[in-house]
DSSP file (Angstrom, degrees, kcal/mol; ACC not computed):
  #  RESIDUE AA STRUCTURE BP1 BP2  ACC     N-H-->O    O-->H-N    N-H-->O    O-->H-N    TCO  KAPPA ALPHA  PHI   PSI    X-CA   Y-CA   Z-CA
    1    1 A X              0   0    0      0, 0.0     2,-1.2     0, 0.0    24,-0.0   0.000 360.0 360.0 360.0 152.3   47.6 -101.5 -222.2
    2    2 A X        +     0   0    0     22,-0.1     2,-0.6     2,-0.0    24,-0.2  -0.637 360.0 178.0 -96.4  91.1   50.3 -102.6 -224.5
    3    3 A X  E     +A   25   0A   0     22,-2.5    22,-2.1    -2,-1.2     2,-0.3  -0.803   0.6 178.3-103.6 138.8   53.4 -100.7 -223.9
    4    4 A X  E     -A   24   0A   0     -2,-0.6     2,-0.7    20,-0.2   106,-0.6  -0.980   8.9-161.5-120.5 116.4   56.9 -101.6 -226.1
    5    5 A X        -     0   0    0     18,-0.8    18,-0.3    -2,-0.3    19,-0.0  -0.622   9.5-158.3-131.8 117.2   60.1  -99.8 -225.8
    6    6 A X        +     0   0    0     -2,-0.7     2,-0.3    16,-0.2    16,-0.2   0.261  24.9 155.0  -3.5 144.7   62.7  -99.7 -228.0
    7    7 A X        +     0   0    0     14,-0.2    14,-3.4    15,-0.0   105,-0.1  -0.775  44.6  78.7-163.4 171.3   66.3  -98.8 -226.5
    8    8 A X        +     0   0    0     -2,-0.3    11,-0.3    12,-0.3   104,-0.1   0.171  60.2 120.0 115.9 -15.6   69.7 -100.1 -228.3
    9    9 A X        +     0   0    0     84,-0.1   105,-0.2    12,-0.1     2,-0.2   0.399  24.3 131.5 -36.8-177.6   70.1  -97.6 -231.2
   10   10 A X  E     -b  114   0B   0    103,-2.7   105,-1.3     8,-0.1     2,-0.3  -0.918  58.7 -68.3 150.2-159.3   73.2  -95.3 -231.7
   11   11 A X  E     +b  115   0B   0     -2,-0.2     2,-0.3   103,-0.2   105,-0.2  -0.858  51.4 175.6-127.2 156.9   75.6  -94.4 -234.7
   12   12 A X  E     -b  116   0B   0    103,-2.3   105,-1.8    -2,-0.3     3,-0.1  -0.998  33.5-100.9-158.0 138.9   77.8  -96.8 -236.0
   13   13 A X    >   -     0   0    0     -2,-0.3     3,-1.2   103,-0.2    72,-0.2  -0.391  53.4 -96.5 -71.5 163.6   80.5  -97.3 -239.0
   14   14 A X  T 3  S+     0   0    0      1,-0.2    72,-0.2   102,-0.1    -1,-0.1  -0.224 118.2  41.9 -76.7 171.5   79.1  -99.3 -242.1
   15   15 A X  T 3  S+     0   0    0     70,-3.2    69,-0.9     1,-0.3    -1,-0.2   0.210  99.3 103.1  79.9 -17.2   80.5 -103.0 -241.3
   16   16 A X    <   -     0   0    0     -3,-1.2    69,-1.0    69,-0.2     2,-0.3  -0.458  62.5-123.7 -95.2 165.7   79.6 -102.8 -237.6
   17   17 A X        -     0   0    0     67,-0.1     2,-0.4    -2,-0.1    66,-0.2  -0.840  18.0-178.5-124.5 160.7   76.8 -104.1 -235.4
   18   18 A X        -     0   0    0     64,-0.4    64,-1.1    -2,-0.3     2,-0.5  -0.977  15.1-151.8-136.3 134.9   74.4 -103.0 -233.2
   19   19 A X  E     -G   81   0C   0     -2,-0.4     2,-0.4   -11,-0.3    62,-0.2  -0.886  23.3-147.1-109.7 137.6   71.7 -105.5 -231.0
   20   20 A X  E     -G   80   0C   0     60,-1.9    60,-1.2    -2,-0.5     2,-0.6  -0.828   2.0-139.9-105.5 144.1   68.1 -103.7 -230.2
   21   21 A X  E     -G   79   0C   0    -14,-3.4     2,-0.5    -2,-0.4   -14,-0.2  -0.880  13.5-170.5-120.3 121.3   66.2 -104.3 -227.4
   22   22 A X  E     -G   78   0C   0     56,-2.5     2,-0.9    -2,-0.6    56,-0.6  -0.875   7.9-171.3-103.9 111.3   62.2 -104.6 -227.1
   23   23 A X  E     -G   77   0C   0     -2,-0.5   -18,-0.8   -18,-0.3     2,-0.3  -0.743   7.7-164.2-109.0 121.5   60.7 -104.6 -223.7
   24   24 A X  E     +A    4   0A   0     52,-1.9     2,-0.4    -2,-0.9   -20,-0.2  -0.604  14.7 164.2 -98.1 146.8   56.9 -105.4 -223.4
   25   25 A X  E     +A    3   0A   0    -22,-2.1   -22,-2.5    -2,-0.3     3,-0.1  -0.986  50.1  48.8-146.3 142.3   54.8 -105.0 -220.8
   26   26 A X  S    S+     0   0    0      1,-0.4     2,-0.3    -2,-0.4    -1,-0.2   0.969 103.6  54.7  86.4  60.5   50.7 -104.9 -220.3
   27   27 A X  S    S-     0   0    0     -3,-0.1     2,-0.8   -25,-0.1    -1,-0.4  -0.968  92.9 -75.6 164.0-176.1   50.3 -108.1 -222.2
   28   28 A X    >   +     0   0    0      1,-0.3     3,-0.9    -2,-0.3    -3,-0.1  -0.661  40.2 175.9-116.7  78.2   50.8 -111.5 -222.9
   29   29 A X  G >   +     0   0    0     -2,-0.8     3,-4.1     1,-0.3    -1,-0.3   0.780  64.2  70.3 -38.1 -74.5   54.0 -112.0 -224.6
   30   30 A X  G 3  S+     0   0    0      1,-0.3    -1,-0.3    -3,-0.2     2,-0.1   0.756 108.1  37.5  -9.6 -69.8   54.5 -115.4 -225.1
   31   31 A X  G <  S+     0   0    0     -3,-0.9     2,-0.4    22,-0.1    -1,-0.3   0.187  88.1 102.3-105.2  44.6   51.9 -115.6 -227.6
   32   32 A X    <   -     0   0    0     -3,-4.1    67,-0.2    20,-0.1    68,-0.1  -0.884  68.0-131.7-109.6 143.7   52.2 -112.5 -229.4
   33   33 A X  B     -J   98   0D   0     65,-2.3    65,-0.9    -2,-0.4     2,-0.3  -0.146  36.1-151.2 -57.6 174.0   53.9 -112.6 -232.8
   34   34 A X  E     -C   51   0B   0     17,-3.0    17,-1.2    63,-0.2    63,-0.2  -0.748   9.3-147.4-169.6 131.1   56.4 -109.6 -232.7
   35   35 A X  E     -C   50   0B   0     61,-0.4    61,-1.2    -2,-0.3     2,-0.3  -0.389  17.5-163.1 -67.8 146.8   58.1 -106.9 -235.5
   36   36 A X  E     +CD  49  95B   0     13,-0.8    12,-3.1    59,-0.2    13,-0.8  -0.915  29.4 162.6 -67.0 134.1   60.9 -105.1 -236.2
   37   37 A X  E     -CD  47  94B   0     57,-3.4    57,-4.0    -2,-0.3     2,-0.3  -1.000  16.3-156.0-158.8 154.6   60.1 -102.4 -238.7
   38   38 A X  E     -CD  46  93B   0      8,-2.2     8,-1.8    -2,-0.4     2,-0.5  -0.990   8.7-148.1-147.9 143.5   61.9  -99.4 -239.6
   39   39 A X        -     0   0    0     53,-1.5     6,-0.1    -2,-0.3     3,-0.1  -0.745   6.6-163.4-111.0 102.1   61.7  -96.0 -241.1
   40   40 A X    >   -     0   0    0     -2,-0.5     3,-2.9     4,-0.3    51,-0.1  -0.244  49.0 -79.7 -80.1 157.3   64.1  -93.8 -243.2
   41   41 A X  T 3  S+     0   0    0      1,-0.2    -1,-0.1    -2,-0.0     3,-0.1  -0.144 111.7   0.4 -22.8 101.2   63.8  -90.4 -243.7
   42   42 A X  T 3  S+     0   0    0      1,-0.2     2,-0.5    -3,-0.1    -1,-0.2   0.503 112.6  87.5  78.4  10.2   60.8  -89.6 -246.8
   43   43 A X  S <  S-     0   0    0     -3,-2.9    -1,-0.2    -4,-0.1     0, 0.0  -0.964  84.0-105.3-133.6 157.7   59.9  -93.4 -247.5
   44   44 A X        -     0   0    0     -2,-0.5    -4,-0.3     1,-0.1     2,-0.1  -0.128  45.2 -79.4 -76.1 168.2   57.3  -95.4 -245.7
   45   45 A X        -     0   0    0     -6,-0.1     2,-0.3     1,-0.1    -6,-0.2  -0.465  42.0-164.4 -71.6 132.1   58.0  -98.3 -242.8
   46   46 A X  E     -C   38   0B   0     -8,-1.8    -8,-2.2    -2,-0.1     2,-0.5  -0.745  26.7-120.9 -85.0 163.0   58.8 -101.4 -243.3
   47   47 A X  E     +C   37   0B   0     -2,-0.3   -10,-0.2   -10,-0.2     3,-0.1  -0.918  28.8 169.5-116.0 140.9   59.1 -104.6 -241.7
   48   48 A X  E     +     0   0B   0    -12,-3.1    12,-3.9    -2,-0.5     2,-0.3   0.827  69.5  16.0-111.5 -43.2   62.7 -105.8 -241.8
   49   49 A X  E     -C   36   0B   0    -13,-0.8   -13,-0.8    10,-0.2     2,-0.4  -0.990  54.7-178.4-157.9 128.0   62.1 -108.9 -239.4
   50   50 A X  E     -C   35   0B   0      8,-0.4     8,-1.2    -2,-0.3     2,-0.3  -0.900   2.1-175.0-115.2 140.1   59.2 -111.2 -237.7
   51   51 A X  E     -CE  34  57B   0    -17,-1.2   -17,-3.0    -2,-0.4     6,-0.2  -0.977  23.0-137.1-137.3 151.2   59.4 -114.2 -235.1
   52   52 A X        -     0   0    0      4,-1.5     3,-0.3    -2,-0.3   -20,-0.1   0.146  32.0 -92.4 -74.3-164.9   56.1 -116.1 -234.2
   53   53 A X  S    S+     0   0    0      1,-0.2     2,-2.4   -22,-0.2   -21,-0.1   0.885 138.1  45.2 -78.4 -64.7   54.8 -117.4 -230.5
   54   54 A X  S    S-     0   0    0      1,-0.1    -1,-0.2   -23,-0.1   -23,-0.1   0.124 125.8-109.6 -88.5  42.2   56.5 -120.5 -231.4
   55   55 A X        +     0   0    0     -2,-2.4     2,-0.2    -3,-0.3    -1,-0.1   0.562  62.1 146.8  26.5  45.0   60.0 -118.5 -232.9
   56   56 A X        -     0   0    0      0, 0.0    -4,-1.5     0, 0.0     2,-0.3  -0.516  38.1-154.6 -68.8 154.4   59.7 -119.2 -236.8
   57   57 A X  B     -E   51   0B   0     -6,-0.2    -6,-0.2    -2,-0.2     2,-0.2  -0.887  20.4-171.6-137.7 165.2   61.3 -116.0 -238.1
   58   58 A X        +     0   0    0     -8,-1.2    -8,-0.4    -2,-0.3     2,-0.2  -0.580   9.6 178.1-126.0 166.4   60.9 -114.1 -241.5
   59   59 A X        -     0   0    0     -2,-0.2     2,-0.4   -10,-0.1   -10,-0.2  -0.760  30.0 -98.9-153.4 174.9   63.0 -111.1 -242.6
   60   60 A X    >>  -     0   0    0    -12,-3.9     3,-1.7    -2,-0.2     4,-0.8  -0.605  37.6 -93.3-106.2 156.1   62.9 -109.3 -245.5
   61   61 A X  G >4 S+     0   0    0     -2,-0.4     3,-0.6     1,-0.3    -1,-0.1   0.571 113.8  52.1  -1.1 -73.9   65.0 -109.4 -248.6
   62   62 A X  G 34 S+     0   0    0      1,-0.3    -1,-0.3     3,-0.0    -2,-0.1   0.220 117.1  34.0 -80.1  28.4   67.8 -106.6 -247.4
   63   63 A X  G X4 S+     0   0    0     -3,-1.7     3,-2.6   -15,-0.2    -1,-0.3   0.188  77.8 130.1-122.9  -4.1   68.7 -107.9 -244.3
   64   64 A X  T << S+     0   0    0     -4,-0.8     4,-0.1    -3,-0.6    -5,-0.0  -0.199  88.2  17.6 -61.7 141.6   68.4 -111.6 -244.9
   65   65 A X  T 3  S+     0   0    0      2,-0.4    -1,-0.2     1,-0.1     3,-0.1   0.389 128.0  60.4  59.9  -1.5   72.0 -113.0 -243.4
   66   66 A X  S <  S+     0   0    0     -3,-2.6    -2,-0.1     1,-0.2    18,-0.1   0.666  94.6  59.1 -88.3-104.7   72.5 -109.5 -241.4
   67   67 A X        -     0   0    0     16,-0.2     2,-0.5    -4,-0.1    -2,-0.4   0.295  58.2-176.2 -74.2 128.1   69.9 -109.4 -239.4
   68   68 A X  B     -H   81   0C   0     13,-3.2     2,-1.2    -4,-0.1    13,-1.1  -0.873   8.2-171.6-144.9 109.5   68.8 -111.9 -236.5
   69   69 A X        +     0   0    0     -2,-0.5     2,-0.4    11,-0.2    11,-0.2  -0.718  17.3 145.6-100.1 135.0   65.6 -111.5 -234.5
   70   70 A X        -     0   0    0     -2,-1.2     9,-3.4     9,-0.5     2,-0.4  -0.958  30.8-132.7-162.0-178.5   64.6 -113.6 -231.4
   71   71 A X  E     -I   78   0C   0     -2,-0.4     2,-0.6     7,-0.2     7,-0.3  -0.928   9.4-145.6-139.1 142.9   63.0 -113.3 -228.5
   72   72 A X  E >>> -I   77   0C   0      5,-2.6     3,-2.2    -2,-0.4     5,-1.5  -0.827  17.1-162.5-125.7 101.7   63.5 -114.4 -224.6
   73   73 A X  H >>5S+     0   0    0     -2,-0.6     3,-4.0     1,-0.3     4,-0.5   0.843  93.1  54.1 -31.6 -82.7   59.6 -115.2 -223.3
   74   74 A X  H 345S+     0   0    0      1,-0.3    -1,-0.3     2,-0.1    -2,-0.0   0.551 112.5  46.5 -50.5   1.9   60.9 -114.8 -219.4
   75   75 A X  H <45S-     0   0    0     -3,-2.2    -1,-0.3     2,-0.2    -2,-0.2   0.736  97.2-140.5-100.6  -5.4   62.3 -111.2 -220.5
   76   76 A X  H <<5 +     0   0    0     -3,-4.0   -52,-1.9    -4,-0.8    -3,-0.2   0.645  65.8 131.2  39.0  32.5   59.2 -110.2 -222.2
   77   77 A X  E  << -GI  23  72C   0     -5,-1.5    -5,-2.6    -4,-0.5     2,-0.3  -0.667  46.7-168.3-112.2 154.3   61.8 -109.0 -224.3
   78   78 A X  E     -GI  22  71C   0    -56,-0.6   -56,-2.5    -7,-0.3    -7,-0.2  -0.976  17.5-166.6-148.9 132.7   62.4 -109.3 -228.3
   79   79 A X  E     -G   21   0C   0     -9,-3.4    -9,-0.5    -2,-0.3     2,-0.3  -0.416  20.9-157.1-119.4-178.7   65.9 -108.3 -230.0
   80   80 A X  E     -G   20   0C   0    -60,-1.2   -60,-1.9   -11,-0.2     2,-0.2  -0.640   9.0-166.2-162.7 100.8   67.3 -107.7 -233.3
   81   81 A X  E     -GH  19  68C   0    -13,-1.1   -13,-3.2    -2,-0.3     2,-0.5  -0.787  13.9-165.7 -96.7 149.9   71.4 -108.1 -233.7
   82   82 A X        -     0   0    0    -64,-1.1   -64,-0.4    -2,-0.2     2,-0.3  -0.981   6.2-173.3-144.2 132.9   72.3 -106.5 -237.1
   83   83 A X        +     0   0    0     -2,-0.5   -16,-0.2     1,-0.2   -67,-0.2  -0.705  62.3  31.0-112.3 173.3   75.7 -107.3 -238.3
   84   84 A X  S    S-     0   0    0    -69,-0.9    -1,-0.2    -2,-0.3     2,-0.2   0.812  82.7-150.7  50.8  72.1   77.3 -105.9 -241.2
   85   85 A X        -     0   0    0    -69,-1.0   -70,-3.2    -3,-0.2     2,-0.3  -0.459  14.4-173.7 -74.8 134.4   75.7 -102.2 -241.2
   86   86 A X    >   -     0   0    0    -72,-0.2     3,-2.9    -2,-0.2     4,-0.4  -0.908  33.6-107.4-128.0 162.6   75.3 -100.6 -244.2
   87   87 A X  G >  S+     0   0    0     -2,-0.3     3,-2.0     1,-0.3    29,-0.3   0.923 116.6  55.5 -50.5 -39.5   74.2  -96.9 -244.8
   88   88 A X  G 3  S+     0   0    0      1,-0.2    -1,-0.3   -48,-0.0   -48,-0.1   0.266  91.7  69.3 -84.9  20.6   71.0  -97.6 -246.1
   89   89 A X  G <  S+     0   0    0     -3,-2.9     2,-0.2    27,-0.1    -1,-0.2   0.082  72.4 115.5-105.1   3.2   70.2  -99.6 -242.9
   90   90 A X    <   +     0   0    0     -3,-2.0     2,-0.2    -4,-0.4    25,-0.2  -0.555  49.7 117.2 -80.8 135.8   70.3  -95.9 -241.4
   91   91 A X  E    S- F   0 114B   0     23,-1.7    23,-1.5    -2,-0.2     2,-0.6  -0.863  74.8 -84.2-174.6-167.7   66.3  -95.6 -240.1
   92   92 A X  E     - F   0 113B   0     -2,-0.2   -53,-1.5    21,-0.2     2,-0.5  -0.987  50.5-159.6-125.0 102.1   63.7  -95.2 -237.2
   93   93 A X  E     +DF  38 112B   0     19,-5.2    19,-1.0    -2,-0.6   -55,-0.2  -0.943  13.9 179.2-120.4 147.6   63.5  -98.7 -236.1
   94   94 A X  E     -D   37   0B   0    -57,-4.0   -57,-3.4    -2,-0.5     2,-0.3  -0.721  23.5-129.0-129.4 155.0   60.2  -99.8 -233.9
   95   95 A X  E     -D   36   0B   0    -59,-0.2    14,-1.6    -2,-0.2   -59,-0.2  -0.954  25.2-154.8-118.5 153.0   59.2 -102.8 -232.6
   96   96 A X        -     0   0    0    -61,-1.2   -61,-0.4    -2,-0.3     2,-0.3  -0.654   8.0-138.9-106.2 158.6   55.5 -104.4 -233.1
   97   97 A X        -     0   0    0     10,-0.5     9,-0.3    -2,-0.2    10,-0.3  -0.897  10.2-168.0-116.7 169.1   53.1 -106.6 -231.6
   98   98 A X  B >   -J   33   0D   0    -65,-0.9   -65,-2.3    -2,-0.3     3,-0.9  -0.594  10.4-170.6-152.6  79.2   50.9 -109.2 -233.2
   99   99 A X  T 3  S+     0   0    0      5,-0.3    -1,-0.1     1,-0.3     6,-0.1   0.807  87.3  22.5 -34.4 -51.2   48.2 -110.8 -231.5
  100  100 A X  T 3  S-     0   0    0      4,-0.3    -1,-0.3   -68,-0.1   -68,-0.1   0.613 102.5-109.2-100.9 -11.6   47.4 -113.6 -234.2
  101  101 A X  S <  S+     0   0    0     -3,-0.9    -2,-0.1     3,-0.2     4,-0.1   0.725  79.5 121.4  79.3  25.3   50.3 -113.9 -236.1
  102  102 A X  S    S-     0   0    0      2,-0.2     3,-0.1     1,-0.1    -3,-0.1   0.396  90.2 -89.0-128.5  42.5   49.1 -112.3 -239.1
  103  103 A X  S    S+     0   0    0      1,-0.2     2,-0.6    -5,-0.1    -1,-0.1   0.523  84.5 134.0  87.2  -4.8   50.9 -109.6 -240.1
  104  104 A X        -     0   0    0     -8,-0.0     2,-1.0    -6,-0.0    -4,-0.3  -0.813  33.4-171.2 -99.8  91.9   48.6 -107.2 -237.9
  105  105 A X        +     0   0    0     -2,-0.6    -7,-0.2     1,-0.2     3,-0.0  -0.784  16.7 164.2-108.1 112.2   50.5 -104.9 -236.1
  106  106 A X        +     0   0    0     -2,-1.0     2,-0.3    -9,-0.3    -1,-0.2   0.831  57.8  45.9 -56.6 -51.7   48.6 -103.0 -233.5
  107  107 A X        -     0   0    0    -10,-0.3   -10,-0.5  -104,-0.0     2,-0.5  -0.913  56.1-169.0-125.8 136.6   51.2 -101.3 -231.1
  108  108 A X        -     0   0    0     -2,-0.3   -12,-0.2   -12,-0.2  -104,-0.1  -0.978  14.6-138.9-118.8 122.9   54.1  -99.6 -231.8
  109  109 A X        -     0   0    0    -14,-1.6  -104,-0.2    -2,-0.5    -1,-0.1   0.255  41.0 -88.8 -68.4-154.2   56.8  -98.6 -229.4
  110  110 A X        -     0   0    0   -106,-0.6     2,-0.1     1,-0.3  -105,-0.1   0.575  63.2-114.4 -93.0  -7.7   58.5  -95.1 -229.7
  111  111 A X        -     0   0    0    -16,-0.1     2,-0.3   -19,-0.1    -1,-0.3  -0.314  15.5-125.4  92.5 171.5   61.4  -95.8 -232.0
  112  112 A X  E     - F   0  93B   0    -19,-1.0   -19,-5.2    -2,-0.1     2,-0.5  -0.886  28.1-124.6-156.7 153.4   65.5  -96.0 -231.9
  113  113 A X  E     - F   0  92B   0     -2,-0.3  -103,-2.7   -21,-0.2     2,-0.4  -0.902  22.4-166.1-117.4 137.4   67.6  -94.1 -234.2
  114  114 A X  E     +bF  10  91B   0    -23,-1.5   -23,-1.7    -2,-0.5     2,-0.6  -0.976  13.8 179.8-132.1 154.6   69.7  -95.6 -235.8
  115  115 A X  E     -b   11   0B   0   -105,-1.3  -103,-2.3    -2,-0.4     2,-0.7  -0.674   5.4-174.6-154.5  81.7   72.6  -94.1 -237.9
  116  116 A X  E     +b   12   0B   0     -2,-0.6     2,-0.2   -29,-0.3  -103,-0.2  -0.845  45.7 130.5 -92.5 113.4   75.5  -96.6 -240.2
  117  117 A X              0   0    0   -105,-1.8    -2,-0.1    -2,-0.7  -105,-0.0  -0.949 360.0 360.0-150.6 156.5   77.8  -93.7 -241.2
  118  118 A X              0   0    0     -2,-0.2  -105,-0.1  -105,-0.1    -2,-0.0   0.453 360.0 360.0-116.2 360.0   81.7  -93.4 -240.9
């Protein structure tokens, strides 16, 4: 069974940065694609940032050149450092898995709150 959990959240002032931690367990890391996706308050989730098996990464539009996702195989672990916090980066952020690499995310850990306000 696929379990992911989140931990690295807090509150933070806009300009500051925060790194996120995913740890997976009950699976086969290595070769799972793997998400970051976040949700604010009354709009639906997104996905902010993706790295393949083989650590191409994506992210989307409003964090590209914030936001840096990667992954350490021997941790089973997958991160997200987010530089240069802005308010509207305030959200519910989850991490995903992705068997195939196609955009198909099955398991979702529990979330981290996250909170850019001064």
């Amino acid at each position: 069974q696929v379990q992911l959990v989140e931990s690295g959240g807090g509150l933070v002032q806009p300009g500051g940065s925060l790194r996120l931690s995913c740890a997976a367990s009950g699976m086969a890391f290595r070769i799972y694609a793997m998400g970051w996706h976040r949700q604010a308050p009354g709009k639906q989730r997104e996905l902010v940032a993706s790295i393949t098996s083989g650590g191409s990464t994506n992210y989307a539009d409003s964090v590209k050149g914030r936001f840096t996702i990667s992954r350490d195989n021997a941790k089973n672990t997958v991160y997200l450092q987010m530089n240069s916090l802005k308010p509207e980066d305030t959200a519910v952020y989850y991490c995903a898995s992705d068997r195939w690499g196609r955009g198909e995310y099955k398991s979702f850990g529990q979330g981290t709150q996250v909170t850019v306000s001064s």
